[in-house]
Structures are given as structure tokens and as C-alpha cells.
ROMARFI-156082 format. One line per field, with one value per atom (N, C-alpha, C, O): residue number from 1; residue in one letter; z, x, y. Coordinates in Angstrom, 1 decimal. Example, Ala and Ser with C-alpha at 12.3 -4.5 7.8 and 13.67 -1.06 7.14 Angstrom:
BEGIN
num: c(1	1	1	1	2	2	2	2)
residu: c(a	a	a	a	s	s	s	s)
c3: c(7.8	7.8	7.8	8.5	7.1	7.1	7.9	8.0)
c1: c(13.2	12.3	13.2	14.2	12.8	13.7	12.9	13.4)
c2: c(-5.7	-4.5	-3.3	-3.3	-2.2	-1.1	0.0	1.1)
REM end
This chain:
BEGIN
num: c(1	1	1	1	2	2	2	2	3	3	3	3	4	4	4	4	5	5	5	5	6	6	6	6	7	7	7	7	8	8	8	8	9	9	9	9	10	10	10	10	11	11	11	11	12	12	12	12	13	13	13	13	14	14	14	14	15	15	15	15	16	16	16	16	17	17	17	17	18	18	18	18	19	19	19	19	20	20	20	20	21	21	21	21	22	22	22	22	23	23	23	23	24	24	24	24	25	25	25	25	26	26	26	26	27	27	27	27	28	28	28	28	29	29	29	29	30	30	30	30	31	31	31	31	32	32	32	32	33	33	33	33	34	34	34	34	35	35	35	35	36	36	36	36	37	37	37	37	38	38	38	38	39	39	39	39	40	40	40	40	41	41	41	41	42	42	42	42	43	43	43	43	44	44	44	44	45	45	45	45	46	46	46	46	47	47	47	47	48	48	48	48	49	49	49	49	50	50	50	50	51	51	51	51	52	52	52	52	53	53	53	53	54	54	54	54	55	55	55	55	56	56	56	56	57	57	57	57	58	58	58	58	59	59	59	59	60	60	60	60	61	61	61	61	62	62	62	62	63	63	63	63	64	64	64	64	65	65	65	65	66	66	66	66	67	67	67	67	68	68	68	68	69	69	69	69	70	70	70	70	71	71	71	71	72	72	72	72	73	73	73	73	74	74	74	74	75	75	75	75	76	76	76	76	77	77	77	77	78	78	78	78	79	79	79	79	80	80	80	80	81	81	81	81	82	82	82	82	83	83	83	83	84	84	84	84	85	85	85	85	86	86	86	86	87	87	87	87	88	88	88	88	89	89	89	89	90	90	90	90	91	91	91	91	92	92	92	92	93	93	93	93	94	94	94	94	95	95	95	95	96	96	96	96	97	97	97	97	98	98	98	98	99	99	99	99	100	100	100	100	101	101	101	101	102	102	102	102)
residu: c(x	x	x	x	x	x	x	x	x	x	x	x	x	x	x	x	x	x	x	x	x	x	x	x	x	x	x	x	x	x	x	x	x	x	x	x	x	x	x	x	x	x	x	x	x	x	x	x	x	x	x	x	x	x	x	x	x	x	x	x	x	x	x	x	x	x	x	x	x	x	x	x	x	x	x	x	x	x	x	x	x	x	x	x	x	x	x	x	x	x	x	x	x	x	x	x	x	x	x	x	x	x	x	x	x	x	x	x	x	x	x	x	x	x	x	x	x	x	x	x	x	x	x	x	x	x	x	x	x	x	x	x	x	x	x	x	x	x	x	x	x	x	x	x	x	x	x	x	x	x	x	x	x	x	x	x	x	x	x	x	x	x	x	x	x	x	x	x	x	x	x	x	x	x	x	x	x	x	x	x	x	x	x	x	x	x	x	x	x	x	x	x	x	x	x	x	x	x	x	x	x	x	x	x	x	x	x	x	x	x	x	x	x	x	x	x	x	x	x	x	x	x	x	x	x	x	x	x	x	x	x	x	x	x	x	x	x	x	x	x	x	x	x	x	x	x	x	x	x	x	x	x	x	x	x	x	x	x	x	x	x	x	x	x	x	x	x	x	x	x	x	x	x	x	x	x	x	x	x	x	x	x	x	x	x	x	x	x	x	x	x	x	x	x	x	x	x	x	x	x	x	x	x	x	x	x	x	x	x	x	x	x	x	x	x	x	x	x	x	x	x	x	x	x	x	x	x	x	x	x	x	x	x	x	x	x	x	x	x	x	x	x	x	x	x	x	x	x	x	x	x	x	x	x	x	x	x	x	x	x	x	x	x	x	x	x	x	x	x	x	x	x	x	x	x	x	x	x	x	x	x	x	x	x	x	x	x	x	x	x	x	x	x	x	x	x	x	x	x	x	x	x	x	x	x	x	x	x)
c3: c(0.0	0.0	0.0	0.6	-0.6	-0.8	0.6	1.3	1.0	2.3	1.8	0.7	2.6	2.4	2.2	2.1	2.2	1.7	2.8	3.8	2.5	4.0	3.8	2.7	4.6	4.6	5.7	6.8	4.9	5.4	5.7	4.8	7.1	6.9	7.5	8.3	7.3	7.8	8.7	8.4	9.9	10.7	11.3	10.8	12.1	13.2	14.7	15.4	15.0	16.3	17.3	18.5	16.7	17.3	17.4	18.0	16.9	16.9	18.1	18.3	18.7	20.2	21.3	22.4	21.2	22.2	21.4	20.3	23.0	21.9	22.1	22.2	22.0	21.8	21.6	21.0	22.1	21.6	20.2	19.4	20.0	18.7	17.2	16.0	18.1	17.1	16.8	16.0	17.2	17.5	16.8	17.1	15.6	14.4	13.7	13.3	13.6	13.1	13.9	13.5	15.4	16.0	16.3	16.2	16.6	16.3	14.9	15.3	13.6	12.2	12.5	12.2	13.2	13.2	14.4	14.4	15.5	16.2	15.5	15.2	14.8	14.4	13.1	12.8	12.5	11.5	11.9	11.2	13.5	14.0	14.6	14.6	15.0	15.6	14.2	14.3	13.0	12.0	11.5	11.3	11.5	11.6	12.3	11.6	13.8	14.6	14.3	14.4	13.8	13.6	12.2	12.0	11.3	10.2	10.3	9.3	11.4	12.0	12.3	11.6	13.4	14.5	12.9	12.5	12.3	11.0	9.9	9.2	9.7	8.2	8.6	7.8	9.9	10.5	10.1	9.5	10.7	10.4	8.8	8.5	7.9	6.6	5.9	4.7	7.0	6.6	6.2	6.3	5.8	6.0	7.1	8.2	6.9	7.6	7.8	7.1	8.8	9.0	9.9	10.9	9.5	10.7	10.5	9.6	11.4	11.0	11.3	12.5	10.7	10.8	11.6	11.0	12.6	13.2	13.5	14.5	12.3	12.2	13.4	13.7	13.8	14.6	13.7	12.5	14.1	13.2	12.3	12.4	11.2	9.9	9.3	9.5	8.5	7.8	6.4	5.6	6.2	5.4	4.9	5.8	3.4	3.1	4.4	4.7	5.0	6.0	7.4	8.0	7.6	9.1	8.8	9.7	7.4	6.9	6.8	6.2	7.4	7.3	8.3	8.4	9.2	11.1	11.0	11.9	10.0	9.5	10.3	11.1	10.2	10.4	12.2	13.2	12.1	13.7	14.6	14.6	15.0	16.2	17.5	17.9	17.9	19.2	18.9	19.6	17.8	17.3	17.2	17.8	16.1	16.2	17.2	17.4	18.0	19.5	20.1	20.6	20.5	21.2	20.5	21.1	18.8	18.7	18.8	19.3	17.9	18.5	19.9	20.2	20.8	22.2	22.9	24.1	21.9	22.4	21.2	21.1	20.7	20.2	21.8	22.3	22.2	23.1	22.7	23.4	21.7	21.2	21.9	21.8	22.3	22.6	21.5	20.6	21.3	20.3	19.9	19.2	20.2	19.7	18.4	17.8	17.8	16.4	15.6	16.1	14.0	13.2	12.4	12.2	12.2	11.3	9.7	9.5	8.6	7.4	6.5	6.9	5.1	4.3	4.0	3.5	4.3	3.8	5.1	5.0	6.1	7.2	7.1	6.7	7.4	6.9	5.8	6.0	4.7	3.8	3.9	3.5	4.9	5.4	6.1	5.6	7.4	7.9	7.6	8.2	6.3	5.5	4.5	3.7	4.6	3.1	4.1	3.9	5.7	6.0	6.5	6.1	7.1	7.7	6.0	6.1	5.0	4.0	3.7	3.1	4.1	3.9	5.4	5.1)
c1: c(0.8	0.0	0.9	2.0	0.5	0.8	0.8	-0.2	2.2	1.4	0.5	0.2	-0.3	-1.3	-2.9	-4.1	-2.4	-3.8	-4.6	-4.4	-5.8	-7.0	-7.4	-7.2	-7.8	-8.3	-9.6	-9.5	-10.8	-11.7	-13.1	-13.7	-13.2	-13.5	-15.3	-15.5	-16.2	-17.6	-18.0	-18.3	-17.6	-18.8	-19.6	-20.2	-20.0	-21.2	-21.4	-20.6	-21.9	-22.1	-22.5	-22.6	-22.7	-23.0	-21.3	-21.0	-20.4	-18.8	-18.2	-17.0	-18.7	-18.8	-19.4	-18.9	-20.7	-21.1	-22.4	-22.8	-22.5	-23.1	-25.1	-25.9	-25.0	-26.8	-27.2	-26.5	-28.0	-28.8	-29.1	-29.6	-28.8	-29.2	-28.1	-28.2	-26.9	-26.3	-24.8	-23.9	-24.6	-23.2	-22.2	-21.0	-22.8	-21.8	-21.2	-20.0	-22.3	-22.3	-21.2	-20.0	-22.0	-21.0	-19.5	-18.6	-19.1	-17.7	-17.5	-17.4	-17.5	-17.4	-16.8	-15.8	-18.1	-17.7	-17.0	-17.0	-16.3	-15.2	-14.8	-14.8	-14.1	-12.7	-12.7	-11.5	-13.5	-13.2	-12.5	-11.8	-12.9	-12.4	-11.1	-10.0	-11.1	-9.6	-8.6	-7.4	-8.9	-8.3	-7.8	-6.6	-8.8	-9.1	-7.8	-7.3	-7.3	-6.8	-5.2	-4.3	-5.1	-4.0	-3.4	-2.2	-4.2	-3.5	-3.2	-2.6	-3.7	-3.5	-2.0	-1.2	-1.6	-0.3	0.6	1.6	0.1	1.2	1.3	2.2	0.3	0.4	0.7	1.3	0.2	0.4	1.6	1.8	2.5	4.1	3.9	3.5	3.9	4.2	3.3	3.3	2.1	1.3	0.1	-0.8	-0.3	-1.8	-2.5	-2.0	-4.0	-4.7	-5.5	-5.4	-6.1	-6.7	-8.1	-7.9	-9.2	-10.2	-11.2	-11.0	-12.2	-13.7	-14.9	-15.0	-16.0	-16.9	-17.9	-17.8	-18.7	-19.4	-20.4	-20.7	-21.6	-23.2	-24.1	-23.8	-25.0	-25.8	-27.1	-26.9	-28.5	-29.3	-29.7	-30.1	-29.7	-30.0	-31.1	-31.5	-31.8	-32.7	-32.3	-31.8	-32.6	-32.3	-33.3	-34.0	-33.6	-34.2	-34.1	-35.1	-33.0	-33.1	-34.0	-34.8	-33.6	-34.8	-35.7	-36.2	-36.2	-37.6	-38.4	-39.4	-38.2	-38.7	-39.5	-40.7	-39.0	-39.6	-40.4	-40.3	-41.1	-41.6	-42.8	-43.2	-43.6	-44.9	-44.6	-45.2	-43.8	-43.7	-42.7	-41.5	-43.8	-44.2	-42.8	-41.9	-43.3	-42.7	-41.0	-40.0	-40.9	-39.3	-38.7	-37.7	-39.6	-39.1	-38.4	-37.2	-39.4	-39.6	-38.5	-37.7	-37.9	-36.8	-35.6	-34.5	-35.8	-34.2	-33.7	-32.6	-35.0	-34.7	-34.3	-33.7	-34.8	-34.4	-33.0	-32.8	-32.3	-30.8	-30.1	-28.9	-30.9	-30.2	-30.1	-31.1	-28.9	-28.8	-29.0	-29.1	-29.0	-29.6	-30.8	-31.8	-30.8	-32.1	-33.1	-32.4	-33.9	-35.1	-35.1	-36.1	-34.1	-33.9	-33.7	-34.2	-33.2	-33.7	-32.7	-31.8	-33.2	-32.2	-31.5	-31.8	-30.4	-29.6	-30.0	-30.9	-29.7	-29.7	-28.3	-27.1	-28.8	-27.4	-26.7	-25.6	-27.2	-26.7	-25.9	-24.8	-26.4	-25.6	-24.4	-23.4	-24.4	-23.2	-21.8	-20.6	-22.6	-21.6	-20.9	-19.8	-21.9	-20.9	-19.7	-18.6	-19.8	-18.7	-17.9	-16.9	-18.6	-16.9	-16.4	-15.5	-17.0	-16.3	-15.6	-14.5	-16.3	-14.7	-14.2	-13.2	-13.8	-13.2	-12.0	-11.0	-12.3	-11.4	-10.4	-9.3	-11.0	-10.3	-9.6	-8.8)
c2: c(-1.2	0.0	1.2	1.1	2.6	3.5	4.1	3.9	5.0	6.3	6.6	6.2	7.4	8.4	7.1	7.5	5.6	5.1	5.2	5.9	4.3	4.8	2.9	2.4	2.3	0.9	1.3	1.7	1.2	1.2	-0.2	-0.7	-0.4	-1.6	-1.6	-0.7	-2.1	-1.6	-3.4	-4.6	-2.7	-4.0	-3.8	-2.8	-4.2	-4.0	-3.6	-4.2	-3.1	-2.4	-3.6	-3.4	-5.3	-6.8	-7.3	-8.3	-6.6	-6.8	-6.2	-6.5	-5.6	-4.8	-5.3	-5.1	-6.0	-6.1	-7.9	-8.3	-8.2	-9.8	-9.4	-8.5	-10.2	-9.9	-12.0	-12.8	-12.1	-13.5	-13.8	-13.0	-15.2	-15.2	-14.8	-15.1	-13.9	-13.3	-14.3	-13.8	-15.0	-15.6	-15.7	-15.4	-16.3	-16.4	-14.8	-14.6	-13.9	-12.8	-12.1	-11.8	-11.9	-10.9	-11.4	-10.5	-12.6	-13.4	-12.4	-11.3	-12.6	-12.4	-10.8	-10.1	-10.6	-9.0	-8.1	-6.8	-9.1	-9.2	-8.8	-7.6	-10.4	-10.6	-9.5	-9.4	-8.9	-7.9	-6.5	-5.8	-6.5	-5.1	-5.7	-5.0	-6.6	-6.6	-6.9	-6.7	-7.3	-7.1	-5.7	-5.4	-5.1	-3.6	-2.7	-1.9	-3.1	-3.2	-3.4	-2.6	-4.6	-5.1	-4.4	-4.1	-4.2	-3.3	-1.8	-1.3	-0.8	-0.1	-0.3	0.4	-1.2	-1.2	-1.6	-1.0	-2.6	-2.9	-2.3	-2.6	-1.4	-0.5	1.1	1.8	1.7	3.0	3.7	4.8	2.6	3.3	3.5	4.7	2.9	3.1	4.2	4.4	5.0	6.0	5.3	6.1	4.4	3.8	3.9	3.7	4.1	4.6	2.8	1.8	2.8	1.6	2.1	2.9	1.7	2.5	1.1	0.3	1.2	0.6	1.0	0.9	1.3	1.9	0.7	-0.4	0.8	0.0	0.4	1.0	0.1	0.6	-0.4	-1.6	0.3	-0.1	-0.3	-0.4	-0.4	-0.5	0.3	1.5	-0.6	0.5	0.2	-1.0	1.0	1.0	0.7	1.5	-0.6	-1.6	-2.6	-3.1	-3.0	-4.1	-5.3	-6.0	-5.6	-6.8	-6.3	-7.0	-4.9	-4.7	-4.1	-3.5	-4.0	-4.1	-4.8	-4.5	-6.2	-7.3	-7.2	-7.7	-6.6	-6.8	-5.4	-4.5	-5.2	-3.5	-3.8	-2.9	-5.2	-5.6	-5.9	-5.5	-6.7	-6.9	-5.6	-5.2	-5.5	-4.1	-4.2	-3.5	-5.6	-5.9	-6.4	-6.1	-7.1	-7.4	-5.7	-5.2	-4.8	-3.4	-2.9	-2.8	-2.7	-1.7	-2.6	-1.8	-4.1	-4.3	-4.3	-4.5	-3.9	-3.8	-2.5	-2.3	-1.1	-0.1	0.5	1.6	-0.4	-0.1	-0.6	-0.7	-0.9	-1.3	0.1	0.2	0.9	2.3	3.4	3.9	3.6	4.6	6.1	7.0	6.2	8.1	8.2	7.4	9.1	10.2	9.7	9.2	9.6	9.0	7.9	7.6	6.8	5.6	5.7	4.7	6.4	6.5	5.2	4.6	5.0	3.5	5.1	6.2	4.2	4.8	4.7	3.9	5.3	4.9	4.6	4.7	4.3	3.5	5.2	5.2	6.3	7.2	7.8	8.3	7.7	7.7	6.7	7.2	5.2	4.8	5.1	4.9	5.6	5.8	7.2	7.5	8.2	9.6	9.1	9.5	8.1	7.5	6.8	6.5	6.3	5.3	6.6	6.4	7.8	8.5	9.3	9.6	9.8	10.6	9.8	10.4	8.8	7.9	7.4	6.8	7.8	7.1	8.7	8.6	9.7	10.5	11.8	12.7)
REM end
């Protein structure tokens, strides 16, 4: 890699912390941030940037499925700590991988 590059990696906010039901995933998305991690401490010196973006729930064809179920909603929105519980969207994510790449 060139100085100046940026490695930008997108996991999950389940890569932080476990939740039921999620196991294989949030392992997956561990091990993505401690990769994350490790190309940091080994690419830093040479001026590469290494970061990872870790979305919480988004508004997504996949948690649009739970659109109809009220009660699945209301408990995943309630593991959002913002003031309003509010979901994230895909346009929110991609603000944080475009400054995070620059």
C-alpha cells in the first residue's frame, strides 16, 4: 500500500457487544475489528490509515422485514442509546466510511 492510503472496513455495532441469537455474526464481526486493529499497528508506520466503521441498526431491506412486527421493532430499536432511539440509514453509513477514508 501506498502512504497516504486509507483501509476502510464496515462491521457491526454486534462486533462490540453480543446480543442472543447473534453468534456467528458478531464473532465475524469481532474478528473484523480486531483485524481492523491489527492493520493499524502494522500499516500506520508506513502512513496507511486503517479505521472501521461500526453501524448499529439501519434502515435496510433486511430490518424491513420486522416492519410488520411491532414488538421485534420496538426491542431492537431499544438497544439504540440516542435520545429517540432513532435507526440509522445507508446514507448515514456511507458519510462515515467517506470521512473515515479521507
Amino acid at each position: 500500500m501506498r502512504p497516504g492510503s486509507a483501509i476502510v472496513n464496515v462491521s457491526s455495532s454486534l462486533g462490540l457487544r453480543a446480543r442472543e441469537g447473534a453468534g456467528v455474526y458478531a464473532t465475524a464481526k469481532a474478528g473484523q475489528i480486531g483485524l481492523t486493529r491489527q492493520l493499524a499497528v502494522e500499516e500506520g508506520p508506513r502512513g496507511v490509515r486503517a479505521n472501521a466503521v461500526a453501524p448499529g441498526i439501519i434502515e435496510t431491506e433486511m430490518f424491513a422485514r420486522f416492519r410488520d412486527n411491532k414488538a421485534i421493532r420496538r426491542a431492537m430499536i431499544g438497544t439504540v442509546p440516542l435520545q429517540g432511539q432513532q435507526t440509522g440509514t445507508p446514507e448515514d453509513v456511507a458519510a462515515a466510511v467517506l470521512y473515515s477514508a479521507y
